[in-house]
N, C-alpha and C positions, 0 to 999 in steps of 0.2 A: 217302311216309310212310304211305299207307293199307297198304298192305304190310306194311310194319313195328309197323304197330298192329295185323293180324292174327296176323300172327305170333308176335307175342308173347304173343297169346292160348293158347298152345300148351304144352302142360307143358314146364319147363326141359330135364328129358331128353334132349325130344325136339329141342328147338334144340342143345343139346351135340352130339348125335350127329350132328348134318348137318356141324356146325362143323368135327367132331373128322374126318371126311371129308374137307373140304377141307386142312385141317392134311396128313392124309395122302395128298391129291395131291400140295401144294406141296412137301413133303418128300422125298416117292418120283419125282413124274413130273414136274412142271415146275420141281424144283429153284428156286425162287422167291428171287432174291438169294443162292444158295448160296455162290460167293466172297464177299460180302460179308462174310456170317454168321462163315463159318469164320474169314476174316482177321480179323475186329475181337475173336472171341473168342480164338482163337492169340496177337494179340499184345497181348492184355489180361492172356493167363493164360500167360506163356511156361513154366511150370514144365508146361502139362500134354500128356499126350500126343497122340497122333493120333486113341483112344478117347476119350479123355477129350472133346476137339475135340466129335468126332462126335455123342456124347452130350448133351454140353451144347446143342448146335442140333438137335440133334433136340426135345430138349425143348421149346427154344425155341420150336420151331415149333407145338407143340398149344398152348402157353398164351399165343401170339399171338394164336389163332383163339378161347381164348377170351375174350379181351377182345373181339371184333365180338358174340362171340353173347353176353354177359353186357348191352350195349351194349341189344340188342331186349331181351332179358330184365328188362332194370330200366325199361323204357317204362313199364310196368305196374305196379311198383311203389308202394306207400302210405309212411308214415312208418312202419308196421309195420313191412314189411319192410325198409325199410334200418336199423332198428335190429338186425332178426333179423340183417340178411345184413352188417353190415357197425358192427364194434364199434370203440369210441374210448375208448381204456386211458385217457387223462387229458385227459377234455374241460376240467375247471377251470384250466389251462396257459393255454388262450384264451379262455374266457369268463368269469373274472375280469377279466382286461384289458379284454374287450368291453363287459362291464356298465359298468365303470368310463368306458366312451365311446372308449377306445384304438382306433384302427383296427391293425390288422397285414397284414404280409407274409407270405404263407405259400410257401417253396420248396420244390417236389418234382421228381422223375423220372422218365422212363420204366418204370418199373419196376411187375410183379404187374400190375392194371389200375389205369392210371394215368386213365381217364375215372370210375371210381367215385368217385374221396375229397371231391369239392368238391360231388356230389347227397348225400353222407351228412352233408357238415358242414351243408350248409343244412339239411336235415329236420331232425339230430339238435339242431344248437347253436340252430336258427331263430335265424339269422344273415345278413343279407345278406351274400352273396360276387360279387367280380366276380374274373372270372380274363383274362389276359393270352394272347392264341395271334395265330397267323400263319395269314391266311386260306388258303385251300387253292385250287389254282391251278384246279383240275377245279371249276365252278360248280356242279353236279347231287351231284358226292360234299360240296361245302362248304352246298350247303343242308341235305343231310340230316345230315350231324355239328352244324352248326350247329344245329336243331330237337332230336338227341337232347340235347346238352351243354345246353341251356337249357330242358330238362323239365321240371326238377325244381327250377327257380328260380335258375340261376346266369346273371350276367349277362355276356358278352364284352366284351372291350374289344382294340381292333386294337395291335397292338405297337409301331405306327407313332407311335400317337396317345397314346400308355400315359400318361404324365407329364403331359402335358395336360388330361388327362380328369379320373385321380387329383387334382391339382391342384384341378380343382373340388369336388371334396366332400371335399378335407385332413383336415376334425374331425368327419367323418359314421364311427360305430365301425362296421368292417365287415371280412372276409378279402379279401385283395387275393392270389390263388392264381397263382405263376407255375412253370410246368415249365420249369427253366432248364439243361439238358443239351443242346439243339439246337446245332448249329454254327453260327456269323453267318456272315454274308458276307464273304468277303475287304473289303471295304469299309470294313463296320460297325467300329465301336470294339469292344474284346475284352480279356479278360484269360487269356494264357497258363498254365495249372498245369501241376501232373502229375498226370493221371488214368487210372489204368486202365493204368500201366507204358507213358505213352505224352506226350509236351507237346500239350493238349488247349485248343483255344479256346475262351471262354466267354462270353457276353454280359454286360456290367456293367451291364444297367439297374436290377436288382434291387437293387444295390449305390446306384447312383446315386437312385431313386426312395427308398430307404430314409433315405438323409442329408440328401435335400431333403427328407422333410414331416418325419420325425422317429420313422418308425412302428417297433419290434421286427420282429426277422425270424426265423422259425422253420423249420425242416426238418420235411416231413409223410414218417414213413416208412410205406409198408403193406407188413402179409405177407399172402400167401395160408395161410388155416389150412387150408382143402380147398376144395375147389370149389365158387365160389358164397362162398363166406362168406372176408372177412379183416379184421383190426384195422390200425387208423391208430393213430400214438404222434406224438405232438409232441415236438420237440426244438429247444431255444432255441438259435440261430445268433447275433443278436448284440443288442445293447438302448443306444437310445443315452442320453447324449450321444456322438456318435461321434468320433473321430479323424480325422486325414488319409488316415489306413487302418483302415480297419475289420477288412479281412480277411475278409467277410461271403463273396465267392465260394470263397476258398479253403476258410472251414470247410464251407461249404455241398458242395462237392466229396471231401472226406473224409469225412464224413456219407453222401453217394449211395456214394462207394467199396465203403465198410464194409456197407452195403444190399447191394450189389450182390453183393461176394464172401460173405455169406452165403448167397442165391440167384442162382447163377451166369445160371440160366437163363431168368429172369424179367425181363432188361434184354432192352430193344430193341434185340437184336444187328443189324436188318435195318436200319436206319438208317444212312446211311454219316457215319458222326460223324466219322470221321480224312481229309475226302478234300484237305487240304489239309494246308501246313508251315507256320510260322511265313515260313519264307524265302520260299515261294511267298505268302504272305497280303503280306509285304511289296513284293514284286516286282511283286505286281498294279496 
């Protein structure tokens, strides 16, 4: 981490251009997940061509690299700055609720940079937030994501334990942040949709944790406006009392859809989100 707090000392610039470097290794010379990218784009977007393909991961690939280097770049960061670098069209969505003592659910994507929105909700809303991830199997890259993600005052919670934990502080108001796009395990419980022209597995905790305490559940979408700077919009997914179905992953997934085909190239195409079938998930 001493590294990383020097570095950050450095004009943004010049962290962009080292980044925007590796982007253009990964892209030109070691091709980094290249079948991946192009399949899960191709058969997201069957209508587009072989340009079109190429294009769109190409893209993909600079504004992966700059999510690592905006990552050092906000170490340093004040509540100044994440208000400059990072605006919230309808902060009153959530902090009505919150005042009121409402705890909520907030689901997002991979999508733009996905480690920014939960350091600007806490500066901006001063709100406590705990967000939901899956530790990272590399100890040395999970201690340093772990130390950036919790800089800025956000608290983890293991995905294992998620319910459990939430469960203890049920009527404490706070944002409960989960990025719910990752595939489960053949194992885990799931709910099948269609996402992205394809039957996509989903994890239902999000669903399941929102019917047990009682909390609303919102879609957080960000755009990039340029580099360095984008806006968070809140969008209300569902509020209960709830039903037998809520339907909260399916809206939450046409929500990410609709995100996604406005910025093709802003999802985390490197991800292998399809490496399984339903029939194989069953078969397992």
């Amino acid at each position: 981490m001493t590294l990383i707090r020097i570095v950050s000392l450095f004009p943004a610039r010049w962290i962009y251009f080292w980044f925007r470097l590796a982007a253009h290794f990964a892209y030109y010379i070691s091709r980094y997940r290249g079948e991946v990218i192009r399949t899960n784009i191709s058969n997201s977007f069957p209508e587009y061509s072989r340009e079109q393909v190429e294009a769109t991961a190409k893209a993909f690939y600079y504004q992966f690299m700059e999510v690592f280097a905006e990552s050092i770049i906000a170490y340093r960061f004040s509540k100044a700055d994440w208000e400059k670098h990072f605006h919230i069209t309808n902060p009153h969505e959530l902090k009505s609720l919150l005042d009121a003592g409402q705890p909520i659910i907030l689901l997002s994507g991979h999508t733009c940079n996905w480690e920014w929105p939960a350091h600007a909700i806490v500066s901006q809303l001063n709100v406590p937030m705990e967000f939901l991830y899956k530790p990272i199997q590399n100890e040395r890259y999970e201690r340093i994501m772990f130390q950036l993600r919790t800089r800025h005052g956000g608290q983890p919670i293991p995905k294992d334990s998620a319910i459990r934990e939430i469960l203890k502080r049920k009527n404490e108001a706070r944002v409960i942040g989960i990025i719910g796009d990752q595939i489960p395990s053949k194992s885990t419980e799931k709910k099948w949709v269609n996402f992205l022209n394809q039957e996509s597995a989903f994890y239902v905790g999000a669903e399941k944790i929102a019917r047990a305490v009682g909390y609303p559940v919102f879609f957080a979408e960000t755009h990039r406006v340029k580099r360095g700077y984008y806006s968070l919009t809140f969008r209300m997914i569902a509020k209960p009392p709830y039903g037998d179905d809520p339907k909260i992953i399916e809206t939450y997934t046409r929500m990410l859809e609709a995100s996604i085909r406005r910025h093709p190239a802003d999802y985390l195409w490197s991800h292998r989100r399809w490496k399984y079938s339903r029939e194989q998930a069953k078969a397992s």
